[in-house]
C-alpha positions in Angstrom: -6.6 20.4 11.5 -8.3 21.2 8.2 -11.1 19.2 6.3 -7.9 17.2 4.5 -6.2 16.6 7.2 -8.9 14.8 8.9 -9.2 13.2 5.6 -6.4 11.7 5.5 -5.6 10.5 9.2 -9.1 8.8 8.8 -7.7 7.0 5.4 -4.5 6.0 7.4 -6.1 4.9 10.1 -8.9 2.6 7.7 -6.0 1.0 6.3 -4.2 0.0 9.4 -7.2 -1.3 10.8 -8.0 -3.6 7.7 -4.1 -4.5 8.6 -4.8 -5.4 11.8 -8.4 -7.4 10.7 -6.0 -9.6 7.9 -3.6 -10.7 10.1 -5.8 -11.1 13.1 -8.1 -13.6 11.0 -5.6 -15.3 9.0 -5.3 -19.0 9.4 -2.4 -20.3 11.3 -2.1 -23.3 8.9 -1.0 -21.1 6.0 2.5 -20.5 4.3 2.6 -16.6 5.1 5.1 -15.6 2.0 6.6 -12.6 3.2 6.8 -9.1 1.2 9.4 -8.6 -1.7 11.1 -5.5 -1.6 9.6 -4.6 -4.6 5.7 -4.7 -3.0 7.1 -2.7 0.2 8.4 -0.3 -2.3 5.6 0.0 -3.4 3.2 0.6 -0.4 5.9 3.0 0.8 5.4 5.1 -2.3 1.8 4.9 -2.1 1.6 5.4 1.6 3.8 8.5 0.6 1.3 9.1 -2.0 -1.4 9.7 0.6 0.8 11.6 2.8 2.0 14.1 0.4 -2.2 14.9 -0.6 -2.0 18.1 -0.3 0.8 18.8 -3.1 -1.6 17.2 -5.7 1.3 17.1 -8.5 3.5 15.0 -6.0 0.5 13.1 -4.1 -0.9 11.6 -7.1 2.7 10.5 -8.5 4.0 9.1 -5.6 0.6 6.7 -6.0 0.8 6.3 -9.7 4.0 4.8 -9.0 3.1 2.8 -6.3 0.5 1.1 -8.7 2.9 0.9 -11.4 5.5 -0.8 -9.1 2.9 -3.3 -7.6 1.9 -3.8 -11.3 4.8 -4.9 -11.9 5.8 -7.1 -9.3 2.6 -8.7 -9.5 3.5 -9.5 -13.1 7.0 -10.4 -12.6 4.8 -13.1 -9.4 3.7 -14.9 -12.3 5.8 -15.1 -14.7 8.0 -16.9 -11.7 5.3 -19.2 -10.7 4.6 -20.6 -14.4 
């Protein structure tokens, strides 16, 4: 395994571990909403984004879209909720 590789199992691993820390401390009293598609989309492309690092042209637009998407559903949250 190279220096990126490393790199990127580490990131991979951080996230699911900050996963595992959110749902492990969230209150049971709380409404869990779950995921639209549209924000699973989005974590997939930029989960997809990370994966693909070493293409730089693809890496980076597979996680500009992921933001963009998550943008967006974030926007289209509250415009629902007003």
């Amino acid at each position: 395994m190279n220096g990126q590789q490393i790199f990127i199992l580490i990131a991979i691993l951080s996230l699911l571990i900050i996963f595992g820390f959110v749902v492990f401390f969230r209150s049971k009293h709380r409404q869990i909403k779950p995921l639209t598609p549209l924000t699973g989309l989005a974590f997939a492309f930029i989960a997809a984004g990370i994966s693909f690092g070493e293409e730089r042209w693809l890496g980076y637009g597979l996680m500009g879209l992921g933001v963009i998407l998550s943008v967006l559903d974030a926007f289209l949250k509250l415009r629902k909720n007003k």
